[in-house]
C-alpha positions as CSV (number, residue, x, y, z in Angstrom):
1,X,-5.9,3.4,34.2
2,X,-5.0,6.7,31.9
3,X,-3.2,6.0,29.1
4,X,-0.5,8.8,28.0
5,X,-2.7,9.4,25.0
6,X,-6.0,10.0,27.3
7,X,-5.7,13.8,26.1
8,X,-5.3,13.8,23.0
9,X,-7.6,13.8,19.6
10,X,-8.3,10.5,18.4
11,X,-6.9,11.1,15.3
12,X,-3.3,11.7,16.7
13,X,-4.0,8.4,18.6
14,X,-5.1,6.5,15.3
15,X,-1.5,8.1,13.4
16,X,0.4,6.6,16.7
17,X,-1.1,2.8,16.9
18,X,-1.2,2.3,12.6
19,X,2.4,3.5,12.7
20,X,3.2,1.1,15.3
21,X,1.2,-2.1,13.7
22,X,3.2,-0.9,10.6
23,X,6.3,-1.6,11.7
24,X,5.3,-4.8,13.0
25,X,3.5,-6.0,9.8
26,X,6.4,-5.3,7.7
27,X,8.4,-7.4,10.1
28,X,5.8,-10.1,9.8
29,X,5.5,-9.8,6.2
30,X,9.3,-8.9,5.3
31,X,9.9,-12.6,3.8
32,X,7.4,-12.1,1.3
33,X,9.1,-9.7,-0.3
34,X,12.4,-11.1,0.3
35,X,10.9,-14.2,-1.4
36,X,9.7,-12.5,-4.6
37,X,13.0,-10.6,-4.9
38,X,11.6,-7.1,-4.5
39,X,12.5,-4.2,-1.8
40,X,9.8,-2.2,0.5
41,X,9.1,0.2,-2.0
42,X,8.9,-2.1,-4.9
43,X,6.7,-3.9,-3.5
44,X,4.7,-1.4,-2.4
45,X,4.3,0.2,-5.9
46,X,3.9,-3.0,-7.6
47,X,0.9,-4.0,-5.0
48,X,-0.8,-0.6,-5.8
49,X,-0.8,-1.0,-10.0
50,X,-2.1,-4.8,-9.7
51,X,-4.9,-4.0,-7.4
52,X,-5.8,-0.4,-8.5
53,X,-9.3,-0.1,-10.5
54,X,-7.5,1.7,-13.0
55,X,-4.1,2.7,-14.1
56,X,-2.8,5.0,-12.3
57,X,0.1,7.5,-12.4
58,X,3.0,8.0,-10.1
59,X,1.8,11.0,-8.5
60,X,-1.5,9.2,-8.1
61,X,0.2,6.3,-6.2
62,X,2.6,8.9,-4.0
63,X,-0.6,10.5,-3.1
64,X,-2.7,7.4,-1.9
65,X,0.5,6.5,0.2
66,X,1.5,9.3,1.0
67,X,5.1,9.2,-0.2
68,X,7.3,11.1,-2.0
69,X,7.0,11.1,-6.1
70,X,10.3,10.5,-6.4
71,X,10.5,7.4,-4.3
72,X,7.4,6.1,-6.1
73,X,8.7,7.0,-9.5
74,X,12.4,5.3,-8.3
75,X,10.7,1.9,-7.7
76,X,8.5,2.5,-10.6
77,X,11.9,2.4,-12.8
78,X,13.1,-0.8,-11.1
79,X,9.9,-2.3,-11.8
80,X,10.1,-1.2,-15.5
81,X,13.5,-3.1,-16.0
82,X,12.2,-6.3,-14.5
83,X,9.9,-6.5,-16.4
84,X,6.8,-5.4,-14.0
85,X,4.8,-3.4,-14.7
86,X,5.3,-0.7,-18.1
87,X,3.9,2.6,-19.2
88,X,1.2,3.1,-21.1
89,X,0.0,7.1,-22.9
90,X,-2.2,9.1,-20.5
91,X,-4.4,10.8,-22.5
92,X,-5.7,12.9,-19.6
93,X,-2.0,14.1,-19.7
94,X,1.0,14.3,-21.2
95,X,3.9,13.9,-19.1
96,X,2.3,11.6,-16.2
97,X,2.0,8.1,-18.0
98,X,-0.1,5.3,-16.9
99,X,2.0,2.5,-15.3
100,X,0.3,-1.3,-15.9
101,X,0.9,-4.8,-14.8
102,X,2.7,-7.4,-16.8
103,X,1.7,-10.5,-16.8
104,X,4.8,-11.5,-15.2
105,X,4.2,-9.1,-12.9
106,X,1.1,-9.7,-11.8
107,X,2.1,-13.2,-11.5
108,X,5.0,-12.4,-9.2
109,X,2.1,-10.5,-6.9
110,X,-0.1,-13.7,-6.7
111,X,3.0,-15.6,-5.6
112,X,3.6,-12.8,-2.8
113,X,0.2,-12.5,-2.3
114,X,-0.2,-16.3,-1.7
115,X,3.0,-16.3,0.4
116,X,1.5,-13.4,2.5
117,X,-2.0,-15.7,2.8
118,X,0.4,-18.9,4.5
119,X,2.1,-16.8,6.8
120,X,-1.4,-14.7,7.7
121,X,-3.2,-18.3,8.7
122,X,-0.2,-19.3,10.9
123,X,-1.1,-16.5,12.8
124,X,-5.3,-16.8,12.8
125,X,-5.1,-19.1,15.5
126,X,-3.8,-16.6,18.1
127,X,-5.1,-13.0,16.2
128,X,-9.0,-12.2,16.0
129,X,-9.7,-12.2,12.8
130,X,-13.1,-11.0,12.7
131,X,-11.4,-7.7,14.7
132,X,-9.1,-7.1,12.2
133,X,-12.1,-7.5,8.9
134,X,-13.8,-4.9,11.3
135,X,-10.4,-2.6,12.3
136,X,-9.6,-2.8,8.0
137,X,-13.0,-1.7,6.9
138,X,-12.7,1.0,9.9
139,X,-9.6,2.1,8.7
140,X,-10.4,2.2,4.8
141,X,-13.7,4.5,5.7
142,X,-11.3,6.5,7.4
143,X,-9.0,7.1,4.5
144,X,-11.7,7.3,2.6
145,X,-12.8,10.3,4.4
146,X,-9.3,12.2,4.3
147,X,-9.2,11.5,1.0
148,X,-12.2,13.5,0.6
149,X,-11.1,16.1,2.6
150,X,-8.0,16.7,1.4
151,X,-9.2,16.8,-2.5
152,X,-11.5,19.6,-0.8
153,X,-8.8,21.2,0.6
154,X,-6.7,21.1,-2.9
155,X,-9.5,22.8,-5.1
């Protein structure tokens, strides 16, 4: 049986199914958030200064998601007045500071992060979970990869 994406590169296949088992993950997911009080992009911002290495900027964090600056460094504000995360010098640069977790903050991803564990075992009884370790690690190589690429390109 051919599927309608038989033709096509694999990449453009790959941009097609993670778009589509986005949208279903955020519906999965979307009482997390909810729960912790935070909107898509909050969250989203908030998740990447908690688990990043090191602080990063807000350029650094539209970049690795691939979003707009501006909707990174609009979330980045809300986060700021609640208390989130806060700003710390760069002293690779000037203008772009460093964002950091709070305590609270990093606290309030926990909570989300153990909410997100609950709902994620309700479903390993009918998902194969040793797929998705395999389809994640897949996927992070991947991005790894572009990432690579694209700093190539940028130079």
């Amino acid at each position: 049986m051919q599927s309608r994406f038989d033709s096509l590169n694999p990449l453009v296949v790959l941009v097609d199914e993670t778009s589509r088992l986005s949208g279903r993950l955020k519906s999965v997911f979307a009482d997390v958030r909810r729960s912790v009080g935070l909107g898509e992009s909050e969250m989203m911002v908030l998740a990447a200064v908690v688990e990043a290495e090191r602080a990063p900027t807000v350029p650094q964090i539209g970049r690795s998601l691939g979003h707009p600056r501006q909707l990174i460094q609009r979330a980045a504000n809300a986060l700021i007045v609640e208390g989130l995360i806060d700003t710390v010098a760069n002293p690779d640069h000037k203008r772009a500071t460093l964002l950091r977790a709070t305590e609270r903050g990093v606290a309030l991803k926990r909570q989300a992060d153990a909410r997100a564990d609950a709902i994620a075992r309700s479903l390993s009884t009918t998902l194969d979970l040793e797929s998705a370790r395999d389809v994640a690690h897949a996927l992070g190589a991947i991005r790894r990869q572009l990432e690579a690429e694209l700093r190539i390109r940028e130079d």
